[in-house]
N, C-alpha and C positions, 0 to 999 in steps of 0.2 A: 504494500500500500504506500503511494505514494506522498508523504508530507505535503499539507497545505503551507503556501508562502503566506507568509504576512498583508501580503498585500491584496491578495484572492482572497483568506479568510475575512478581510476587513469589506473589501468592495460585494462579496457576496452576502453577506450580517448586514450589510445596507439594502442592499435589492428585497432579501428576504424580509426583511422591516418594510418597505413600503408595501408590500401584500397584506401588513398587519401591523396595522398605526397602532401609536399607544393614546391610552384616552386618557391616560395620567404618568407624569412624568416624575411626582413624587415616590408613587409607591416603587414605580419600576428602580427608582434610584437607589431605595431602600434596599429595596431585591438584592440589583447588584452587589449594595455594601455586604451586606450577607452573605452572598455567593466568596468576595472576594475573602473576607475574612476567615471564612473554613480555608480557601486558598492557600491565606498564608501561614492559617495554625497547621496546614499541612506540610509547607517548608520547611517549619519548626521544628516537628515531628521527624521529618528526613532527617535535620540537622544534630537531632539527638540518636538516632539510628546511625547514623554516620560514626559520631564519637563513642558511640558504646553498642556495636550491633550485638552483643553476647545479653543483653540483656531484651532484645526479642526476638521473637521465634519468626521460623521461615514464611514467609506469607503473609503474613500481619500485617491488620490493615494501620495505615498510616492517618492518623484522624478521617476525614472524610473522603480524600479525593486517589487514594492511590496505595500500595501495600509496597514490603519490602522490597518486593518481587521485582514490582512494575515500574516503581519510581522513576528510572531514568527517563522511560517512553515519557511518563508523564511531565515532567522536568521540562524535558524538552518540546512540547505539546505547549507550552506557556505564553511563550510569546504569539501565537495564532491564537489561542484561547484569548488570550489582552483583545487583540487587535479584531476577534468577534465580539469581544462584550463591547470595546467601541462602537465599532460602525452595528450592530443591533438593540443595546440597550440603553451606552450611556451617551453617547450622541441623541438620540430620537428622546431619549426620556427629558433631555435639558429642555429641546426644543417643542417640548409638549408641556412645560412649564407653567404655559399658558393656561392651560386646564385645570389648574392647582391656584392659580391667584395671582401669578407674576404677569406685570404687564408686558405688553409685547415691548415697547421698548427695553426693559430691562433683560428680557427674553433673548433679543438679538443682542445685546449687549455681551451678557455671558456666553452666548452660544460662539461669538465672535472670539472671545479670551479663551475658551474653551477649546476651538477648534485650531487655535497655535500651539495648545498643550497637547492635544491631540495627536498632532501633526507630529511634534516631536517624541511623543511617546510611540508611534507608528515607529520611527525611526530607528528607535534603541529599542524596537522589537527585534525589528529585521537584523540588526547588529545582534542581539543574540541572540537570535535562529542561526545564523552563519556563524556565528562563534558555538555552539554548542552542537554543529555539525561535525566541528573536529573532534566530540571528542565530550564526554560529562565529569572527568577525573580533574579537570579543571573548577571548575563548579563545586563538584564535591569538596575539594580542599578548600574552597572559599569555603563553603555549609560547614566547616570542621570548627573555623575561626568564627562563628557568628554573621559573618558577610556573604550576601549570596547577589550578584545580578541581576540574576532572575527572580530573584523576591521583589528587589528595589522596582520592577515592573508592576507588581501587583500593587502595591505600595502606590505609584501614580496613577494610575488608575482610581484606584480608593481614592486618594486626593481631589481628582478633578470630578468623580460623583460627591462628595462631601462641599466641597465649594460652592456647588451647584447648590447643596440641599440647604446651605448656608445662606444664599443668597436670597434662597425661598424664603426662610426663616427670619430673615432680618428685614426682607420688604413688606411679609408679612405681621410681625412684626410692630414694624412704622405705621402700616397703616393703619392697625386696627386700635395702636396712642391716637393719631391723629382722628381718627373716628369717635375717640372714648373724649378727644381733649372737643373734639365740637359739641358731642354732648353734653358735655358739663357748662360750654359756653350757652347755650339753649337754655338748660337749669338756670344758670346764674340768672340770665335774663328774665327767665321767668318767674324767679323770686323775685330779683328787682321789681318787677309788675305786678306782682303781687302783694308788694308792702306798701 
């Protein structure tokens, strides 16, 4: 079976996203942050498997996403997996924002910063697909020290849905002071008129 590129996993998690909009760009945000955090408590998991395999058995699964077994395939699976949750989930969920309460100028706004972060996480996928084509014994010695590449992928990703979900949180937020601070100006008025 032939490895998907970074760049065909991303541009087809886009194609396949427009046969099935999202009607909420919050929750699918969420999603992902969940998706991705099993992700990387499963790095974790390698990373302590790496430094002490005598202390699991053959086959054992590896928190959620992979066992002793398979880790490497999976490992290496990472950057196409990023670069689908992009162009499927966390791209469309930003720009579906709108449906959650963000105005559309704030909307395009982020989608705009988002899709430079994007762009460059796209980049330092494909950098390490072709770095981890040589070879995962490179990797693993990072995973032995605490440092892994291919975490710090998961890692951006999470960032740029969390940014997202931030910026939801803070317009909404604002608005709903600014709603509570017009009401209270209504009240005030209305006592005034009333004494």
């Amino acid at each position: 079976m032939a490895k998907q590129t970074v760049k065909k996993a991303f541009q087809d998690a886009q194609n396949r996203r427009l046969k099935h909009p999202l009607d909420s760009g919050e929750c699918k945000l969420l999603q992902v942050r969940t998706s991705l955090s099993r992700m990387q408590k499963t790095m974790d998991k390698i990373g302590e498997y790496l430094k002490n395999p005598s202390h699991f058995y053959k086959g054992q699964i590896l928190d959620h996403c992979c066992t002793t077994d398979d880790k490497a395939v999976w490992i290496k699976s990472i950057p196409a997996q990023v670069a689908e949750l992009l162009g499927y989930n966390i791209l469309p969920a930003i720009a579906a924002l709108t449906n959650d309460g963000l105005s559309k100028r704030d909307t395009v706004t982020t989608l705009d910063i988002t899709n430079g972060m994007a762009k460059a996480l796209l980049e330092d996928c494909e950098r390490q697909q072709t770095r981890l084509k040589g070879g995962i014994s490179v990797e693993y010695g990072m995973m032995k020290t605490g440092y892994s590449e291919v975490h710090g992928l998961l890692v951006d990703a999470d960032r740029i849905a969390e940014d997202a979900l931030q910026v939801l949180d803070y317009t909404s937020k604002k608005s709903l002071a600014h709603a509570r601070y017009l009401q209270l100006g209504k009240n005030l008025a209305g006592n005034a008129h009333n004494t």
